[in-house]
N, C-alpha and C positions, 0 to 999 in steps of 0.2 A: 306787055307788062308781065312780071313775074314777081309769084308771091312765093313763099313757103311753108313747107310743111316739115314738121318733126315727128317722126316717129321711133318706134323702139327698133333692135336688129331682127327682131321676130315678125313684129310687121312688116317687117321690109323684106325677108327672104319669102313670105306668105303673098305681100303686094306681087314680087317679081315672079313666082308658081302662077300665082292667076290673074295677070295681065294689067291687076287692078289695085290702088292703093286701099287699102282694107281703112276700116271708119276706126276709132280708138272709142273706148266704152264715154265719154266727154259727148262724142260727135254723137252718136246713139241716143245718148239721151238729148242731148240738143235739138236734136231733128237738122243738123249741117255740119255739116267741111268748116273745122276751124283752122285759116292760113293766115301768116302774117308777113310784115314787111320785113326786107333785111334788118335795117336797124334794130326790131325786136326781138331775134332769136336768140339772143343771149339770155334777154332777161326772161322768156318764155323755158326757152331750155331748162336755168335756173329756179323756175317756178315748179314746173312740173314733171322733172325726169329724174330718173338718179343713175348714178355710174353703170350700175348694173342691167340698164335696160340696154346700152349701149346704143343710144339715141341717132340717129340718120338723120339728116337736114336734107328734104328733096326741095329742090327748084323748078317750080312746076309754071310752065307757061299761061297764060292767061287768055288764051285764044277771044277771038268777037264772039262767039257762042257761051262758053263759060261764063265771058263778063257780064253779059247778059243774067244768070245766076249767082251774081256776088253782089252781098252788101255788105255795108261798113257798119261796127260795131263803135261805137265812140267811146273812150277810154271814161273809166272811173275809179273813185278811192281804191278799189279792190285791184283793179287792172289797169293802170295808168297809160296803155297803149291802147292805138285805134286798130281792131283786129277784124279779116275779113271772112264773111263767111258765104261758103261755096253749099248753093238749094242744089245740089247735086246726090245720087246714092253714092257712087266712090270715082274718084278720079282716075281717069286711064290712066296706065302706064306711059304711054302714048304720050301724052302730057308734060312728064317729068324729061327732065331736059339732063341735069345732073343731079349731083349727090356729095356729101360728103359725111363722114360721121364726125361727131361733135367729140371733143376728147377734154379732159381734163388737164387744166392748166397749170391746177398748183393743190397738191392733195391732200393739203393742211383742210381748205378751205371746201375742196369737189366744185371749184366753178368751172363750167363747158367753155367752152372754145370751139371755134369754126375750124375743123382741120379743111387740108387741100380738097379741094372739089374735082370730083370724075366725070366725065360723058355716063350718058347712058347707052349703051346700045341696044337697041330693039331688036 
C-alpha cells in the first residue's frame, strides 16, 4: 500500500540532507505522521499550502512494519476525508518511492495539480 505525504520544497531538500522526512509544525503538535490517500491530495494541498512553499507530494510505501503504526482518522465537517496517521518520529527516506511537485493549474484561482512523478534514488 502507498499513502502520501505533502510537504514544502524546504522540507524536502532538508528530508533528502538527512535521510529522513522532517515532521511539519501540524505533525509536532499532533504527536504523528499526517499521510493521505491519492484521491485526497488535491483537496489537502488546496487546504493547506500556498504557491510559495512549493509543495512536494512524496509517495511513500507502506511497508508491514509501518502499518503496523498507522491509524485512520475518520473524516469530519471540518476534514471530509479519512486521513492516515503514521505513530512514527520521521519517515525514512528509504520509504519514499517517488515524488512529484504539485503546480498550479490555473492562477486566477492557485488550485495544485499533481505534476509528473520521479523515482527517487537512494
Amino acid at each position: 500500500m502507498n499513502l502520501y505525504r505533502i510537504i514544502s520544497e524546504n522540507e524536502w531538500a532538508q528530508g533528502k540532507k538527512d535521510g529522513k522526512v522532517p515532521r511539519c509544525d501540524s505533525d509536532r503538535r499532533a504527536g504523528h505522521i499526517h499521510l493521505n490517500k491519492f484521491d485526497d491530495i488535491k483537496t489537502v494541498a488546496n487546504k493547506y499550502f500556498v504557491p510559495d512553499e512549493n509543495p512536494v507530494l512524496l509517495e511513500v510505501e507502506i511497508s508491514s512494519e509501518l502499518n503496523k503504526k498507522l491509524i485512520w482518522e475518520q473524516s469530519t465537517d471540518e476534514k471530509n476525508w479519512e486521513q492516515a496517521h503514521l505513530l512514527i518520529e520521521n519517515i525514512d527516506m528509504n520509504d519514499v518511492k517517488r515524488y512529484s511537485y504539485l503546480i498550479i493549474n490555473d492562477k486566477r484561482n492557485g488550485q495544485f495539480e499533481i505534476g509528473e512523478f520521479s523515482s527517487l534514488t537512494n
